[in-house]
C-alpha positions in Angstrom: -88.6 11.2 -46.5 -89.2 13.5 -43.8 -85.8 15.2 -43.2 -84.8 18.0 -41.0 -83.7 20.0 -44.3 -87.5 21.1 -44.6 -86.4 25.0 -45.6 -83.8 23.1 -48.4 -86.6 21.0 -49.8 -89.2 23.5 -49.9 -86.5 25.8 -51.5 -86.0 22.8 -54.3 -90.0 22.2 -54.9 -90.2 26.5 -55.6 -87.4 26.2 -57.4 -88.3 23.1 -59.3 -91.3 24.7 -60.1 -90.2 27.5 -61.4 -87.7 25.7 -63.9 -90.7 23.9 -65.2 -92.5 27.3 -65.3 -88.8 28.7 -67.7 -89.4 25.9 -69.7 -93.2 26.0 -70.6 -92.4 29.3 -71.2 -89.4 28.6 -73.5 -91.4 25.5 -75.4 -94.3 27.9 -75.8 -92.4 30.2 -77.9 -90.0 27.5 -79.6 -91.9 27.5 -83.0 -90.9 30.0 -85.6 -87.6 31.4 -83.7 -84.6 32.4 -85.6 -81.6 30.9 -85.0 -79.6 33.5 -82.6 -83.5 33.2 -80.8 -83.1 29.0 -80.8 -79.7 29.3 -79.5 -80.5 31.3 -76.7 -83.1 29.1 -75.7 -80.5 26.2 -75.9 -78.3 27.8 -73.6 -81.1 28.8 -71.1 -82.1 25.6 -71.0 -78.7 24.1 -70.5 -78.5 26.9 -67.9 -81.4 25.3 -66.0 -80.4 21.9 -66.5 -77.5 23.2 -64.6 -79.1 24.7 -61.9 -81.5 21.5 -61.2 -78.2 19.5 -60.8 -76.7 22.3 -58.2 -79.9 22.0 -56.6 -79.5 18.3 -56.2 -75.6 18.9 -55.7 -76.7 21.0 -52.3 -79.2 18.5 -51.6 -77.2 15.5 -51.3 -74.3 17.4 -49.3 -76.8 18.8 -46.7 -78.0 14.7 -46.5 -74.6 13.6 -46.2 -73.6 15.7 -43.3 -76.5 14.5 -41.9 -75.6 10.9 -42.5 -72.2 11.4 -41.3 -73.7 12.4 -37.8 -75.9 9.7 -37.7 -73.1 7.0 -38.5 -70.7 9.0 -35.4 -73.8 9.0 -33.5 -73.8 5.1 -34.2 -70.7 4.2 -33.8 -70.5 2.8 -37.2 -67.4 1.1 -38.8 -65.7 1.9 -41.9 -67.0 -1.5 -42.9 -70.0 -0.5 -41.8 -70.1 2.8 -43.7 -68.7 1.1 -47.3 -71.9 -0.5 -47.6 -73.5 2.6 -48.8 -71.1 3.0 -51.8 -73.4 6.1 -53.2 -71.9 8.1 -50.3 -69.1 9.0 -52.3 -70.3 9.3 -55.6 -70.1 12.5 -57.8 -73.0 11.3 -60.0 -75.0 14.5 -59.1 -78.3 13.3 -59.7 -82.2 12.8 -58.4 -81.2 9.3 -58.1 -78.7 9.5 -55.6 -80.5 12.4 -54.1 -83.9 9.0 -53.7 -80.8 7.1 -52.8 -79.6 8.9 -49.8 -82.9 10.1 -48.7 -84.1 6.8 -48.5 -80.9 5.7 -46.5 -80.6 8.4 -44.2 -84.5 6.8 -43.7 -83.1 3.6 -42.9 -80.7 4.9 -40.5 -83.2 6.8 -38.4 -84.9 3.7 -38.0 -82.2 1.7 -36.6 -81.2 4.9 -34.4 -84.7 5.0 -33.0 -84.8 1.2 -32.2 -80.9 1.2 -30.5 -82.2 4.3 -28.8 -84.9 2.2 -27.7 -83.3 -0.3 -26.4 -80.9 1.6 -24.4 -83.5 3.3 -22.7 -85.0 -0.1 -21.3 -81.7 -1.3 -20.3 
């Protein structure tokens, strides 16, 4: 998964840390809360739940463009392009986020052969 979006993933692993930090935090102090104090907590977490699926929002758009390039780059048919169906889902999730990582993988890999190829010839 080694993508030229370094600064955006090591953006998502502080900020994915930190979220784990809000909730320790907010689990730590759970116990013995009134009720304004519980929903507050509810919301924050909500809040973050949120954030973590912008996060993977940004993510996936950022690997998409990318994509997009490489298919161009490719010269890759609509046919061609359908077979990743996840492409145009709005399921915002880590998932999709594995899903396209792992594609955008695959299509380095067949960019490096072609280009491989073409040099020889």
């Amino acid at each position: 998964m080694d993508l030229d979006l370094s600064l955006n993933e090591e953006l998502g692993e502080a900020g994915k840390d930190k979220l784990l930090e809000c909730l320790a935090v907010m689990q730590r102090h759970w116990a013995g809360c009134s009720a304004t104090n519980v929903r507050r907590r509810k919301e924050w977490s909500e809040l973050l739940n949120d954030l973590e699926k912008l996060s993977w929002k940004f993510q996936i758009n950022e690997i998409r463009r990318e994509i997009s390039t490489m298919w161009d780059t490719c010269f890759k048919s609509d046919k061609e392009r359908e077979e990743f169906p996840e492409y145009s889902s709005d399921d915002y999730s880590e998932r999709l986020l594995v899903k396209h990582w792992d594609f955008l993988e695959k299509l380095k890999a067949i960019f490096d052969i072609c280009f491989r190829c073409f040099q020889l010839c």
